[in-house]
C-alpha positions, 0 to 999 in steps of 0.5 A: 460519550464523545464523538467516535467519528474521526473528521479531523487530521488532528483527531485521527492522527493519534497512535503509539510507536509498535506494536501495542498490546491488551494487559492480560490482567486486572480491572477492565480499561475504558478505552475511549476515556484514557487521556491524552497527554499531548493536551497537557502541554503548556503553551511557551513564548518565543523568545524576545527580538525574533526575526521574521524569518526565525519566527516561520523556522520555529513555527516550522520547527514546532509543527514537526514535534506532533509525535509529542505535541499533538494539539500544537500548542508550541506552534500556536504559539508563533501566531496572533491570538486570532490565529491560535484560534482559527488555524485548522490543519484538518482540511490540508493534512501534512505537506512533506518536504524532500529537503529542509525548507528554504525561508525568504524574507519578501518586503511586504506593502510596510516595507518591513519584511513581513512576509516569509515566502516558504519554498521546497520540493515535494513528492507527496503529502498526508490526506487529512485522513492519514493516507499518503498522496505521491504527487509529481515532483512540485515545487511547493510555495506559501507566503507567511504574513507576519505583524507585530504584537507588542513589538513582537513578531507573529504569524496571521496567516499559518498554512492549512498544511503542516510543514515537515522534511522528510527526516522530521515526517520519519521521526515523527510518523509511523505506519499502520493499516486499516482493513476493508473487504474486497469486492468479491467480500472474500479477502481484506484489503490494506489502506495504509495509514500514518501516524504520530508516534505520540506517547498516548496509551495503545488503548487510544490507537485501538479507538482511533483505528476503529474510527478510521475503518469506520469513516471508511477508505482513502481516496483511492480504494473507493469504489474499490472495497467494501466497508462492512462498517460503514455507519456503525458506531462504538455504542460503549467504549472500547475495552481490554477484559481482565482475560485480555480479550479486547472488546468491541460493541457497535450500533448502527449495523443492519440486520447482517448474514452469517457471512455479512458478519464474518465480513465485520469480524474481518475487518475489525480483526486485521486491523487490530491483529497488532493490538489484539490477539482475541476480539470479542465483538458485539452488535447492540450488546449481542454477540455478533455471531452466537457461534463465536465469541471470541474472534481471531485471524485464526478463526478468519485465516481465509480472509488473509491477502497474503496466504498462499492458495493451493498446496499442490507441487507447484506452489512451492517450487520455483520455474524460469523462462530458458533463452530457448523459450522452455520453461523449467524448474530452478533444477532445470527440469522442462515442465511437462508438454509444449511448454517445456519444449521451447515450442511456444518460444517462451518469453515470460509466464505466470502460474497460479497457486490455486490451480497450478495453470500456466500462462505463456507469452510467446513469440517475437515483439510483433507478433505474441501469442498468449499460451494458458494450459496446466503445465503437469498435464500431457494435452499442449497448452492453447493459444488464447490470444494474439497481439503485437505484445502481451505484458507478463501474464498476471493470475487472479488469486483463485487462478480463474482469470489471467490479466495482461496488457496487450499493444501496450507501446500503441494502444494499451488495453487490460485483458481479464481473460478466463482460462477457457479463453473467453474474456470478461470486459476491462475499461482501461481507457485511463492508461492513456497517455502514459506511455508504452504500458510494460508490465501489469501485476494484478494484487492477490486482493483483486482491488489494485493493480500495479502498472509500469509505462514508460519507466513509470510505477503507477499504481491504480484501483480496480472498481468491479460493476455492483451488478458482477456475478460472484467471482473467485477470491480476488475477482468481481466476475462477469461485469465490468471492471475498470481500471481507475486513475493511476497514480505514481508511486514514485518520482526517483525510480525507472523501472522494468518490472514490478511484481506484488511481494505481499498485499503491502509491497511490491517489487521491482526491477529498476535504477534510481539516478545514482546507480550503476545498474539496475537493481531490485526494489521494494516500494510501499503500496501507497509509494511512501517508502522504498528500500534496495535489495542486497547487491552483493553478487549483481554484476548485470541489471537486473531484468525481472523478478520472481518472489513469494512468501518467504521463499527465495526471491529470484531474478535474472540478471545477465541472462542468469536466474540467481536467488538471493540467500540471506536477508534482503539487506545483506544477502548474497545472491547465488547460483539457483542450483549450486551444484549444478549448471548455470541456470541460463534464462530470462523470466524467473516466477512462482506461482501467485 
């Protein structure tokens, strides 16, 4: 049986376009022997009389047809035969360029012109692994050494990278995520992965996503999740039964808790939730749990990132932040106690779905206080904490811990503070440098956090001691965490506010270098992708923020919170109480 290990960007880098499916009917299909038809092309000539430069643009051109051709045999052809077979891409993964490639044409030791220096900029490339690192705008350089064979030009020296624009990456790539647990082992955690959209059967994507959780996370999640997979192996292929049930049977796996195997099960299932409605999953031809055979998200519902905790009032109604301080509903009725007064001089909130607890950051810049309480109760909220500044509040997902950035325009440091008000201890020394820190948001997950700093959107892991107490869904309790390298999202944004729109997406308040205002974005986890929110009824930046689930989303803007009615691209953006007043206001949230 082949090797089920994925070390080779060529090897992990198969999959489908969509959504695949598992047949319902008929024999049993061996997943891991189905052919790949990127193996059957035929090697063609280029054609005769090509120059230099034409060569390195049809070798260029060649590369960006992986979704069909994923051996490359069309791009080995524009090499020397020693080349074809020593040019490996595993280790360089996949350069994307902004632009189409510039090619000049250098004069070489001969005098004859044999080397094309490639240029362009980029913004980010393909790990060998699939997952996208964002980089610093760079200009990106590789000289191409050519000879000539049989009075032909070819390439000796290819680069380690492929080469593709960022139209042929589009066209050629698709996205998909492979699932780890959090720390707490609680909750999974997307790691966004890019694919070919090659031809091959769904079974091939289902074997080749089975390798990628098994070879374990990107870069940046280490230390940050947990692979309940790690050393296991299929120890048969992976097959679809006649009743359409997708099986799966791993070796290699110690002796597991029932809840160590709720953790497998998890991990497996969300990865393969778009492949597969019902898993079995079998350790050493046992089932993995005696008590359940067929596994689903279902069945595993409380490891969803994205489901909504708590089902009291609060989670599903929407507040805001008057110009008085207050804090309201969208019908502009105060919360309950000082927080509805305007007494904490209110200017930004959070609220947790788990527990319905506030936070409140009051007071002028210079000197804020950080209010937590439960906004429905009569007792007054408690001051917390002081500092010059506090970041808007950010809520664990189990509503235990409120995370925020004090002195961020001096001295930035993350607060993971308990809503009794005592504090478990954060190294966030690697926030500086960047800036005056703005804005945190801590993902429902708890692995990440996304941080604005000078107009800056990083994103950053967050690695809990191994020696934490047990904590709620998202948390790592009382050890230390640590606030890992922030990594940039995105060269071509300037941004004022970000919140988490589900375990895949932010949101944020920002402008690009073409717009008039600023308006509300939607940027990828790993930074790939971004797309603009409808403007239709904007006339002021946008300042902030507020979504959740499929409920409206919020912002203000101009001083007024209006909710966008309709899709994200088209929609309108409304008065939040039609029939009533002007929703005046600065800060619009619901719980998280």
């Amino acid at each position: 049986m082949r090797s089920k290990l994925v070390i080779l960007l060529v090897a992990a880098l198969v999959a489908v376009t969509g959504c695949a499916t598992v047949p319902s009917g008929g024999d049993p299909i061996d997943y891991t022997q189905v052919a790949d038809p990127g193996t059957q092309v035929r090697e063609t000539t280029p054609a005769d009389g090509l120059s230099p430069q034409e060569i390195v643009r049809g070798f260029v051109a060649a590369g960006a047809r992986i979704d069909q051709d994923l051996p490359l045999v069309a791009a080995r052809s524009y090499l020397t035969d020693a080349a074809k077979v020593s040019w490996r891409t595993d280790q360089g993964g996949v350069m994307i360029l902004s632009a189409s490639p510039r090619y000049d044409v250098l004069t070489g030791p001969s005098g004859a012109g044999d080397t094309v220096q490639l240029s362009g900029t980029s913004d980010g490339y393909l790990a060998s692994d699939g997952s996208y690192v964002p980089t610093p705008r760079t200009e990106f350089t590789v000289a191409i050494a050519l000879v000539q064979v049989n009075g032909e030009w070819r390439i000796q020296n290819p680069p380690e990278q492929l080469i593709l624009s960022v139209s042929d990456f589009n066209l050629a790539f698709t996205q998909r995520e492979v699932y780890f647990l959090n720390h707490a082992g609680t909750l999974v955690v997307p790691d966004r992965r890019w694919l070919p959209n090659s031809s091959l059967s769904p079974g091939t994507l289902v074997s080749r996503l089975v390798d990628s959780l098994i070879a374990g996370p990107s870069t940046p999640l280490i230390g940050a999740v947990r692979n309940s997979l790690q050393g296991a192996r299929p120890r048969v292929p992976i097959t679809a039964t006649a009743d359409g049930v997708l099986q799966v049977d791993l070796t290699g796996l110690p002796s597991l808790t029932a809840a160590a195997a709720r953790g497998v099960a998890a991990e497996l299932v969300y990865t393969l939730r778009l492949d597969a409605a019902r898993i079995r999953i079998l350790v050493d031809g046992t089932p993995l749990d005696a008590n359940q055979a067929i596994w689903t998200t279902g069945v595993l519902g409380s490891f969803d990132p994205d489901g909504v905790p708590g089902s009291g009032p609060t989670s599903t109604v929407g507040y805001y932040v008057t110009d008085q301080g207050a804090v309201v509903n969208l019908r502009g009725v105060p919360l309950s106690g000082n927080a509805g007064t305007g007494e904490l001089a209110a200017v930004s909130a959070g609220m947790s779905a788990a527990t319905g607890d506030l936070a409140v950051v009051g007071g002028p810049e210079g000197a804020q206080t950080l209010y937590v309480g439960a906004p429905l109760a009569p007792e007054p909220m408690e001051p917390r904490l002081t500092a010059q500044t506090f970041t808007p509040p950010s809520f664990s997902r189990s509503g235990d811990e409120v995370w925020t950035v004090i002195n961020g325009a001096t001295s930035p440091e993350v607060v993971r503070l308990l809503t009794d008000g005592s504090r478990y201890p954060v190294d966030s020394s690697s926030l500086a440098g960047l800036g005056p820190v703005t804005g945190l948001a801590l993902s429902s997950d708890g692995a990440r956090v996304a941080v604005v700093a000078d107009g800056g959107l990083y994103l950053a892991s967050v690695i809990y001691a191994d020696d934490a107490t047990a904590g709620g869904d998202s948390g790592g309790g009382s050890g230390v965490a640590t606030v890992g390298v922030p990594v940039r999202l995105r060269n071509d944004l300037t941004v004022r506010t970000v919140l988490w729109s589900n375990s895949l997406n932010l949101l944020v308040a920002a402008s690009d270098p073409a717009s008039t205002y600023r308006a509300v974005w939607r940027i990828g986890v790993d930074g790939r992708q971004r797309s603009a929110l409808s403007t239709r009824g904007i006339v002021a930046d946008v300042d902030a923020v507020g979504a959740t689930g499929a409920l409206p989303t919020l912002i203000s803007s101009g001083g007024v919170i209006l909710q966008l009615r309709g899709d994200d691209s088209s929609g309108d953006w409304v008065p939040v109480d039609p029939e009533g007043a002007t929703a005046v206001g600065r800060w619009p949230l619901y719980p998280a």
